[in-house]
ZAKEMI-425292 format. One record per residue (C-alpha): residue in three letters; x, y, z. Coordinates in steps of 0.2 Angstrom, whole numbers, padded with zeros to 4 digits, always signed. Layout:
residues N
ALAXYZ...
end
This chain:
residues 259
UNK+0014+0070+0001UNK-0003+0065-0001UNK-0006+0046-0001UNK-0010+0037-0018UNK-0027+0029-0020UNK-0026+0012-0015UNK-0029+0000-0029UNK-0032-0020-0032UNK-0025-0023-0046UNK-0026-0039-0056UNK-0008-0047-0065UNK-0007-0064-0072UNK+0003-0075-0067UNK+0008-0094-0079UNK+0010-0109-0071UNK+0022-0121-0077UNK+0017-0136-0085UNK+0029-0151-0091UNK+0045-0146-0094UNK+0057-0130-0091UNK+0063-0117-0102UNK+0080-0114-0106UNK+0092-0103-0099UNK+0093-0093-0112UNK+0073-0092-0113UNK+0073-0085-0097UNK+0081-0068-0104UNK+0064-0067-0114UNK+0049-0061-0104UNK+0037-0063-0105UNK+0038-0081-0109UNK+0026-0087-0122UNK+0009-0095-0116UNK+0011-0112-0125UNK+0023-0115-0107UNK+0008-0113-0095UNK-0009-0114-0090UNK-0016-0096-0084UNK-0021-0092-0068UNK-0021-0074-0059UNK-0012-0065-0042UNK-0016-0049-0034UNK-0013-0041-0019UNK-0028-0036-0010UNK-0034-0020-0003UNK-0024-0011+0011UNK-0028-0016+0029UNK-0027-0001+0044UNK-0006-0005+0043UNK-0007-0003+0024UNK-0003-0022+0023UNK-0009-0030+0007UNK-0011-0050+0006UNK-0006-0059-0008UNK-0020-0068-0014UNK-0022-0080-0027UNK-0038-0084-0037UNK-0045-0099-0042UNK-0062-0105-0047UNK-0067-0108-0029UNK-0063-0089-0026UNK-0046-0080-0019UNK-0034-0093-0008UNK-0021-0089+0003UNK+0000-0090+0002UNK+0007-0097+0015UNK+0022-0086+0023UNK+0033-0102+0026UNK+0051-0095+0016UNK+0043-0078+0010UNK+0055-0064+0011UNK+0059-0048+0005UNK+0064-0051-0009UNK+0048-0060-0012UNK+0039-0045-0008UNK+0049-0034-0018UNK+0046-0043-0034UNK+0027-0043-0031UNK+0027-0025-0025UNK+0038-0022-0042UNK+0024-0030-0053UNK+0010-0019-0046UNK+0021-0001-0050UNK+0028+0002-0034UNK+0050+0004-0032UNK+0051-0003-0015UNK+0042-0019-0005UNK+0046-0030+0011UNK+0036-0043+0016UNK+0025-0045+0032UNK+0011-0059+0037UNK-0008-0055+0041UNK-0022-0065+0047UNK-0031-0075+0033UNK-0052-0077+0030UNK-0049-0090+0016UNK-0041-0106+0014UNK-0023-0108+0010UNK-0016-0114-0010UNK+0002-0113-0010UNK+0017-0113+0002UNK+0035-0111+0000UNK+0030-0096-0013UNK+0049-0088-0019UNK+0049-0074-0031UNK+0063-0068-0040UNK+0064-0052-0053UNK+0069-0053-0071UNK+0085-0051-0070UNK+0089-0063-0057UNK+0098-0078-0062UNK+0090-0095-0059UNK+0099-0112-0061UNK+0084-0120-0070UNK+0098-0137-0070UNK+0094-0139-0053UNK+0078-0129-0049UNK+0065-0142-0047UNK+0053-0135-0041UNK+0036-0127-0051UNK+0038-0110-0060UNK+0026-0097-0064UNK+0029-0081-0072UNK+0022-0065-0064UNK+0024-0049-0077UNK+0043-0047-0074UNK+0045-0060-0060UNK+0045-0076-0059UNK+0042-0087-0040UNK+0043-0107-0037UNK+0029-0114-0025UNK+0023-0129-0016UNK+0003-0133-0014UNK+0000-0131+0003UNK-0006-0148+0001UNK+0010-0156+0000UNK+0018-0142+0011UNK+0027-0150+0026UNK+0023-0138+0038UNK+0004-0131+0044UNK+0002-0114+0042UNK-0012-0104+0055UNK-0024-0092+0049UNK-0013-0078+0055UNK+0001-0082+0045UNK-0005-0078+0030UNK+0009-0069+0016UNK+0007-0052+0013UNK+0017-0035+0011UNK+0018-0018+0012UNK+0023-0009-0005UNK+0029+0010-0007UNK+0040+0022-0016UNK+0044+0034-0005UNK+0051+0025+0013UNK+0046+0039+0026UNK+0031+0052+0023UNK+0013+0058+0031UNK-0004+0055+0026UNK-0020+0064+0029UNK-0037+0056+0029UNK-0054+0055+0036UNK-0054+0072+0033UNK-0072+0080+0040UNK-0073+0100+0037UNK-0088+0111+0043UNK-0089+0130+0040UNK-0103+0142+0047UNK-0103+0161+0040UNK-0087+0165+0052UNK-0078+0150+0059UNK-0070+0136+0047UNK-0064+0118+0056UNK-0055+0103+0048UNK-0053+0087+0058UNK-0042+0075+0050UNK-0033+0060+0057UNK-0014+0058+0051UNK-0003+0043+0049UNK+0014+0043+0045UNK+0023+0030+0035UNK+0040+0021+0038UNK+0043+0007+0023UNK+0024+0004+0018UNK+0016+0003+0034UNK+0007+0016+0042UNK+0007+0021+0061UNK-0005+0034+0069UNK+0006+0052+0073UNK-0002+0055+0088UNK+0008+0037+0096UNK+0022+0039+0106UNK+0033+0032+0094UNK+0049+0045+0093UNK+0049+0041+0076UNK+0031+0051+0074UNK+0035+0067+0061UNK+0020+0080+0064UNK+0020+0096+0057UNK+0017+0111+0068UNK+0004+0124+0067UNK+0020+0137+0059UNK+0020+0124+0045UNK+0002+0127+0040UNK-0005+0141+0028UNK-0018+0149+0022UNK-0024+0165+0012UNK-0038+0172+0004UNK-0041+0190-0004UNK-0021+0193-0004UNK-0020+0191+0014UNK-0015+0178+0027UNK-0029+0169+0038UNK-0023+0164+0055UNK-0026+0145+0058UNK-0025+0137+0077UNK-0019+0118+0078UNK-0025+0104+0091UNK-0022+0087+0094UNK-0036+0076+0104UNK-0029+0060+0109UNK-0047+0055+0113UNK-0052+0055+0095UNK-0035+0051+0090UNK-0036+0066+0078UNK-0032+0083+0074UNK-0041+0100+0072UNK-0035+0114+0059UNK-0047+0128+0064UNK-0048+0148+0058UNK-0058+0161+0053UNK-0065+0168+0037UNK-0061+0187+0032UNK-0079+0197+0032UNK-0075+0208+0019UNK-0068+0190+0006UNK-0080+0180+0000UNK-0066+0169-0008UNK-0065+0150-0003UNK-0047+0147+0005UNK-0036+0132+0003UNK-0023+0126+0017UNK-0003+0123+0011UNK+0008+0112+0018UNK+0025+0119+0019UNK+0020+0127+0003UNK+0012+0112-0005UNK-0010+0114-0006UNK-0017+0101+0007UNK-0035+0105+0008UNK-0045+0115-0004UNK-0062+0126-0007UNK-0064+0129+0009UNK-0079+0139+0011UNK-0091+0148+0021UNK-0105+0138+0026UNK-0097+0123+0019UNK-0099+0105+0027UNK-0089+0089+0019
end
């Protein structure tokens, strides 16, 4: 499975102003804007682990959350805004200043006792989180403990990329670097972890003209990467794609092509 493009999206998120909704307000989403004062969250772009900070943006530029009580669940509901099934929280190192602490998220159909909830609401599509200003938070946070999480919808497959491909009249080879990716975040296959998936050279395919080109698999441990190499049929002039147990992984791969 091909990994989707990355993207920062925007979502809006209220914050709460004088006085709470009722209970049975709660049920609504989203809740009307007359409650709150507009600001924005997003998660930011995918670090090398696939990690994404959570960010909030002011008129000074993004801020930081602080990952003092941020959790999975946390994690989900934020991962749940942006489109993906499945989140978990992690931290990262931070480059801006922090804004809030204390950040608790909670999805739509989580109950919250607003009798004794004291603390700030904002409403985040389908979720809704409590926070402290890092100002008032009890607790320093470091620049490395900055919230973040790793979203995803699938909890274990591979991804292909930096994919470099050079072709002369005869000879076609495809480097490529390959990650696999356990809950969100990536690791390189070419570690030693025992977990590391990576398909052999008997689970590659290629054809062209109706028949079957031969392909040769290497891994350099030097360039971390891998080499998918063969050899173009003399009397085809077709450009060949590469399957993945069955599924197409690279195509128009042509004679004297370079990408």
């Amino acid at each position: 499975m091909s990994l989707a493009t990355t993207l920062t999206l925007l979502a809006p998120f209220l914050l709460a102003c004088t006085s709470f909704p009722t209970e049975a307000e709660v049920t609504e989403w989203p809740w009307t804007d007359s409650w709150f004062d507009k600001q924005q969250i997003k998660l930011g772009p995918a670090d090398a682990d696939n990690a994404r900070q959570v960010l909030v943006l002011s008129d000074d530029g993004p801020r930081a959350v602080c990952d003092d009580l941020w959790t999975d669940k946390s994690a989900l509901a934020l991962c749940k805004m942006e489109g993906f099934q499945y989140g978990r929280r992690t931290s990262v190192r931070s480059d801006v200043d922090f804004a809030y602490s204390s950040v608790e998220c909670y999805e739509q159909y989580d109950y919250v006792d607003l009798s004794t909830y004291q603390k700030p609401l904002f409403v985040i599509a389908n979720a809704q989180c409590s926070y402290t200003p890092y100002s008032a938070a009890t607790l320093p946070c470091s620049p490395s403990q900055a919230a973040a999480v790793f979203c995803y919808d699938d909890p274990w497959y591979n991804v292909f990329h930096n994919v470099q491909l050079s072709a002369d009249s005869r000879h076609f080879s495809i480097k490529f670097l390959m990650s696999f990716v356990k809950l969100g975040q990536f690791y390189s296959a070419l570690s030693a972890d025992p977990l590391a998936s990576v398909p052999g050279v008997a689970q590659y395919s290629a054809e062209a003209c109706g028949n079957e080109v031969k392909l040769s698999l290497e891994e350099s441990l030097r360039e971390n990467a891998f080499f998918l190499r063969g050899e173009f049929d003399e009397n085809c002039d077709e450009c060949l794609s590469i399957m993945l147990e069955g599924e197409t992984l690279f195509n128009n791969i042509c004679v004297n092509a370079d990408v």
